[in-house]
N, C-alpha and C positions, 0 to 999 in steps of 0.2 A: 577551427573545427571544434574544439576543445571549449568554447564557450558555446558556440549554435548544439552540442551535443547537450551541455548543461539545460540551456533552455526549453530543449526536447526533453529532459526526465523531467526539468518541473512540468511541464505541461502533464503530468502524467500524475504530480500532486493537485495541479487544479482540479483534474477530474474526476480524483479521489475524495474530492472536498462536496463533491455531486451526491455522494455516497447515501450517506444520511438522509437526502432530501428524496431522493429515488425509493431509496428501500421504505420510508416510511408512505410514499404515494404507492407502490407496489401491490400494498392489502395483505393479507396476515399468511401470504407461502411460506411454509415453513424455510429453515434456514440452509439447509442442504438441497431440497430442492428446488429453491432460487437461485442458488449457486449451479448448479449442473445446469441448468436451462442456462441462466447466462455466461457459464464459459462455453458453453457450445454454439450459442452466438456470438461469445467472443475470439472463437476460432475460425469464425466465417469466412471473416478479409483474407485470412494466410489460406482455409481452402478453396476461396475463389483464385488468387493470386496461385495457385498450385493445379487448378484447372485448366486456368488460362496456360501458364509458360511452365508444366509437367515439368521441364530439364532442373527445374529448383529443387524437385522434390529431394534432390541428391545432398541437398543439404539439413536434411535431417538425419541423416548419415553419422552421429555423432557416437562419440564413446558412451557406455555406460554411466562414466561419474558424471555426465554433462545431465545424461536423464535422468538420473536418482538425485542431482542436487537440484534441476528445473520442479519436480512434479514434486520433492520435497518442500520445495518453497512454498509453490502457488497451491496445494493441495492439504501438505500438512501443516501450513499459518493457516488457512479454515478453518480446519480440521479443530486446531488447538483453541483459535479464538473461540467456535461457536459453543466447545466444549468447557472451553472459562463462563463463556457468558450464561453457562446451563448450571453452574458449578460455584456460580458466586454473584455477590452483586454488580449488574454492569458497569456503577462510576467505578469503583478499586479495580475490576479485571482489566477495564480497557485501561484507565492509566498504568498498570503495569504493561496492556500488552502493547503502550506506545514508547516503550524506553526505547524500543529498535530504532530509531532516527540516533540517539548518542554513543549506544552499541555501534552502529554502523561508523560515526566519525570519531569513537577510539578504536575501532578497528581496522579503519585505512590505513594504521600507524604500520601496520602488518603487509602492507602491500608491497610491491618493488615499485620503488618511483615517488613511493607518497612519505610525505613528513606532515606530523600532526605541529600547528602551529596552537600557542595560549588561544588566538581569537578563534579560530575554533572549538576548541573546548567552551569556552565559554559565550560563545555564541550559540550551541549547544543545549549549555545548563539553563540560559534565558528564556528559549523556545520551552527547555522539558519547566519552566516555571509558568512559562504563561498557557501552557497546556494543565497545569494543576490547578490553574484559578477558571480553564474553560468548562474542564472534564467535572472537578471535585467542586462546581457551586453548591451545595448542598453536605459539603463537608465530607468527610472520608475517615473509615470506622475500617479495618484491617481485622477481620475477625477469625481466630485460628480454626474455625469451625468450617469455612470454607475453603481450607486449605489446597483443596485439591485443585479447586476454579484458579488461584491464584497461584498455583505451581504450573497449571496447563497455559496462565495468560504469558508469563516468565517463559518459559517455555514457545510461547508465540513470539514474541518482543526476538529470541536470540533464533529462533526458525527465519526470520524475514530476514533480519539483519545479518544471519551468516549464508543466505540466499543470498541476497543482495553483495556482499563484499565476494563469495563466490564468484557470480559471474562475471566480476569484472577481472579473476582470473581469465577466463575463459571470453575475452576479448576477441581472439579470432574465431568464434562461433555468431552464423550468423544470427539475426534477429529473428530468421524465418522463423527457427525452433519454438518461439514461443508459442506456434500455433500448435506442437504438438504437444508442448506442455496444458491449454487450454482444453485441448481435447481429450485428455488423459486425466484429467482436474477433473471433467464433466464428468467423465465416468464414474470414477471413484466416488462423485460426491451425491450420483446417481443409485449406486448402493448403497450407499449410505443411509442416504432416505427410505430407500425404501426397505430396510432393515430396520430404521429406528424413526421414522415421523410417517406420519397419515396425510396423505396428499390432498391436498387445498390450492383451489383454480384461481386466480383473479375472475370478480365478478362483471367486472369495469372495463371499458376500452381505455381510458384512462390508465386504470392499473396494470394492464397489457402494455401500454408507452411506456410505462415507469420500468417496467422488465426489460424491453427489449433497451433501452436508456442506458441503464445499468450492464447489460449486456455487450453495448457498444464503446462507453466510455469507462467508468472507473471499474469493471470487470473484464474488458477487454481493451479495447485501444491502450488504455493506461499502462497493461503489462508490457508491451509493444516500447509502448518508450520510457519506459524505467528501463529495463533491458538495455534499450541503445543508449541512457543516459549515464548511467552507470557503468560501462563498458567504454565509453570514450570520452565523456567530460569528468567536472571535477568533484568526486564521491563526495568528498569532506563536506563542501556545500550542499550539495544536495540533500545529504542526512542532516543537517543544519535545517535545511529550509522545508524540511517534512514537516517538521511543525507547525507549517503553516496550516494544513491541513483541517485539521480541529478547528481551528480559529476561520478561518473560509466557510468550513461546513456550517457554522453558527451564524455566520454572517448570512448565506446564501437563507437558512433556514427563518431568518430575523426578516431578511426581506420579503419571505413569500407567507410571514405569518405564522410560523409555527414555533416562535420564539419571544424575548423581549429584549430591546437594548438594556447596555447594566452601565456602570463604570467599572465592575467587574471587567466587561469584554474589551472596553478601552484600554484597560491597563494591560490584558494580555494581549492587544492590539501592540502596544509600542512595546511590548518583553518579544515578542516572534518576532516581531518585524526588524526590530532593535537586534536581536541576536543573527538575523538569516543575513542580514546587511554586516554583521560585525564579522560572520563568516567566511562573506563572500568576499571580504575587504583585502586579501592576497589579489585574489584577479582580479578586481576593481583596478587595482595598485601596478597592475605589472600589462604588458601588452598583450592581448590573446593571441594565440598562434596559431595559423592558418591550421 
């Protein structure tokens, strides 16, 4: 169970890895309000699964702290990246707001059940280096003038990562929830918009695919099973093998043209890959269990 659940969250870093590729076919909607349009189709599956068998709907029945930490995560990591990336320059915001994958695997050390192993950690620091040589090609300049971008990206990095170690408190919650954290996300990020950006259509049936894309995979499905992957496989790894992420998103972008191979991406090829493998190297080692 414990490994099939592991490879259910990564599938939720593959389609995260979609992201970049998506959002740049998309066309120029602004950033809130392609987020509200795609978590509202990424709420779709939990509200058709809630039309069809209504008796579920009782499992959104949750406590308060289950809501304020769901609609904190998937709402206020938005919230905070879009507002780094408004606030400073994108290569330094996002590498700040990607420490959450190491966050999250010295954080498991915090859970009941979980011990932080050396290969982890530094399977860890391997990934956050070969995400430095994906994110900072073009070098990385830390300038106190943007402070406020790189205090809100800091601020993203430990919003996902104390989501994410969160919920795997909250194990006995089902997955359903996510559909109303998505739909609550939409909202919010519906005001948003329309408080603070000017509304801009896709012009393209193309760029209509690219949204609903994004809608369904790394804005919606992917919440789906981080949630289940995080909640019953093995965190440590998984916040290991986030890193992947970056490195994927480059890869995918390289093969449809919108990139160029380096030895650059090779080297952060064998540091993620090299780290996510040094991570996952306890259950490699030991028998999974049913």
């Amino acid at each position: 169970m414990k490994l099939r659940a592991t490879l259910i969250g990564f599938s939720a870093i593959l389609m995260w890895s979609f992201l970049a590729l998506l959002t740049a076919a998309s066309g120029s909607m602004p950033p809130f309000q392609l987020s509200a349009i795609c978590f509202a189709i990424g709420s779709l599956p939990g509200v058709i699964t809630f039309l069809v068998k209504p008796a579920r709907l009782k499992l959104l029945r949750q406590s308060p702290k289950v809501w304020i930490v769901g609609i904190a995560g998937l709402f206020g990591y938005h919230f905070l990246y879009f507002t780094a990336l408004r606030n400073a320059p994108a290569v330094e915001a996002g590498l700040i707001a990607y420490l959450w994958p190491l966050l999250i695997v010295f954080g498991s050390a915090l859970l009941p059940g979980e011990r932080l192993r050396w290969y982890h950690v530094v399977g860890a620091l391997a990934g956050l280096c070969g995400t430095v040589l994906i994110i900072g090609k073009n070098g990385l300049s830390f300038d106190p003038a943007y402070s406020l971008g790189y205090s809100a990206a800091g601020l993203c990095a430990l919003t996902w990562s104390t989501y994410s170690l969160a919920t795997r408190r909250f194990e006995a919650v089902s997955t359903d929830v996510v559909t109303g954290f998505c739909l609550v996300t939409a909202i919010l990020s519906l005001f948003c918009h329309l408080g603070l950006e000017q509304t801009v259509w896709p012009e393209m049936a193309s760029q209509w695919l690219a949204v609903v894309g994004l809608g369904l995979l790394p804005v919606g499905l992917a919440f789906y099973a981080w949630d289940f992957g995080v909640k019953n496989g093995d965190i440590q790894i998984l916040g290991a093998a986030s890193y992947a992420a970056p490195l994927l998103s480059t890869l995918i972008l390289i093969a449809f043209g919108f990139a160029e191979p380096s030895l650059r991406i090779l080297a952060a090829c064998v540091l993620i890959t090299g780290g996510a493998v040094l991570a996952a190297s306890g259950m490699l080692r030991r028998p999974a269990k049913a």
